[in-house]
N, C-alpha and C positions, 0 to 999 in steps of 0.2 A: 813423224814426230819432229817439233823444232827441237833447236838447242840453244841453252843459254851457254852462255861458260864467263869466266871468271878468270884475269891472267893479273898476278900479282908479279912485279918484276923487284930487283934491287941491283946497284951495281956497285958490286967488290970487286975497287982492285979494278983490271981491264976486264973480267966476266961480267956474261949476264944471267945471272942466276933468277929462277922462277918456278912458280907452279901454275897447272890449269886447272879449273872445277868447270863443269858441267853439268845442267840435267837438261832434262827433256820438257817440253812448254807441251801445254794442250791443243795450242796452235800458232801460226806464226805469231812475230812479236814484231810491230811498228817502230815500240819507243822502247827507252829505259832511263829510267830516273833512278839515283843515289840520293840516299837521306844524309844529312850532313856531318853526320859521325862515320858514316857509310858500314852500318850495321844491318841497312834493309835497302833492298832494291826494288823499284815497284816498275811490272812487265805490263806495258800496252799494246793491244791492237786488235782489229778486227772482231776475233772472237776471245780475246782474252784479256784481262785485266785483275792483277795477280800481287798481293805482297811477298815477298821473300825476306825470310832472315839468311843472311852473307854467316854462316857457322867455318869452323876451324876445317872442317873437311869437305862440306856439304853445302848448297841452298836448300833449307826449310820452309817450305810453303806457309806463311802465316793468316793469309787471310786473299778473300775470295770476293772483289769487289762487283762481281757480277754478280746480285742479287733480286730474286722476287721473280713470278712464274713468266713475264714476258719483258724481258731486256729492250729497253728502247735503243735503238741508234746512237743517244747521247752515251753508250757504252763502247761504241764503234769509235777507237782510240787512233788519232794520226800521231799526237804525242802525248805527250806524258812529261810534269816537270812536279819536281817534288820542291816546295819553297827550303829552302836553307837558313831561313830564321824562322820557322813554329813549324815544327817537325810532325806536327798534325794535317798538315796542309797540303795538297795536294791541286795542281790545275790540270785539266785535257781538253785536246782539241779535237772535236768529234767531227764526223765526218759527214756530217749535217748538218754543218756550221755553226753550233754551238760549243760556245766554251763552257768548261764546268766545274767546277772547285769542289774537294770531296775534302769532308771534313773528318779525320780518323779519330777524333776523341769522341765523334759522338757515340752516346750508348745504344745505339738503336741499328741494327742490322742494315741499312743502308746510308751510307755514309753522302751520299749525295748531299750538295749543299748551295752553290747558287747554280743558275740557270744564265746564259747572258746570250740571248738568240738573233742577234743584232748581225751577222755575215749572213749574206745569202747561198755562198758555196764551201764549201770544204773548208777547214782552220787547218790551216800547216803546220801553224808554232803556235805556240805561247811560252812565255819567257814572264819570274817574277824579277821583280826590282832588286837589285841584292843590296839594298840597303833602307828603301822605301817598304815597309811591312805591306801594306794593302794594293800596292801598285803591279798590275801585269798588262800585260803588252802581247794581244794574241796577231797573227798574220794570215790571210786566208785568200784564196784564190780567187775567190771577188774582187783581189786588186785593194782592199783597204786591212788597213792596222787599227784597231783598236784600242785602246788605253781604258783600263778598269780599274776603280778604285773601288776594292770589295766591300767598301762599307755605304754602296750605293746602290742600286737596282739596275742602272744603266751607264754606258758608257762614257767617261768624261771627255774623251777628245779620240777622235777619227782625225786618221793622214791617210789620201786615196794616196794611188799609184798609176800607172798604165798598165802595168802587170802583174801576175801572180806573185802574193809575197810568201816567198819561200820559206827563208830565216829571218831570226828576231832576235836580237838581243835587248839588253838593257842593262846600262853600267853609269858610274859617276865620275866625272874627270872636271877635278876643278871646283868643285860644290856645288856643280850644274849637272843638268842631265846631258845622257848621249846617249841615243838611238842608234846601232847599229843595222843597218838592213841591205840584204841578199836578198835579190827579185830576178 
């Protein structure tokens, strides 16, 4: 059995005071994303993809994103990034090159919501906008970065590389974009 654990620190004074939580995963875990209140943490990889409620003693298992009698690949988690402005929202980067945006307010037992099949190998990152709502920014071993803007079907702008893009960021400096990238 994996394990998650939890280490909350604070410093009083010249100590470091803390505690640890842990449980036990159903299988190993890829990713982990925090919801922006960080009252839920949501576990990706391979064969699991998992909500947790973050409680005073405990992680509570809330919900169970692997759904329906045959799990396709686009469940096969390399990350996992929870948007920090609509706490509904969810991006992974599946490990058959598809990126995938799950949507948690819908009413309907599978929360799946776009599809973006545009890399031909493995998605390492995806990374949202932290101030652009529909913008994310996936990176895949194919050597190219992606740019999505969710209210489109297809990708708005491709940047090749010569290498695997490993990390991805996306931030704003200046009232302009900036693209961080590790390859």
């Amino acid at each position: 059995m994996e394990k998650m654990a939890r280490v909350t620190t604070a410093l009083g004074g010249n100590a470091l005071t803390g505690r640890t939580m842990f449980c036990h995963l159903d299988a190993p875990a890829n990713a982990i994303s925090v919801c922006r209140d960080a009252a839920q943490v949501v576990v990706a990889g391979r064969n699991i993809f998992k909500i947790y409620s973050i409680e005073e003693e405990q992680f509570v298992e809330k919900l169970n994103l692997r759904v329906g009698r045959k799990p396709s690949l686009n469940f096969s988690c390399a990350d996992v990034v929870w948007h920090q402005m609509d706490e509904n929202l969810l991006a992974t980067a599946a490990t058959n090159g598809v990126v995938v945006t799950w949507n948690l307010g819908k009413p309907s037992r599978n929360k799946q919501d776009q599809l973006f099949t545009e890399h031909k190998r493995t998605v390492n990152k995806v990374c949202f906008h932290p101030t652009e709502v529909y913008m994310l920014l996936s990176g895949s071993q194919d050597g190219f970065m992606k740019c999505f803007d969710l209210r489109k079907k297809d990708s708005v702008s491709t940047f090749s590389g010569m290498n695997v893009v490993i990390v991805v960021c996306l931030g704003k400096v200046n009232q302009g974009k900036l693209i961080n990238v590790i390859a």
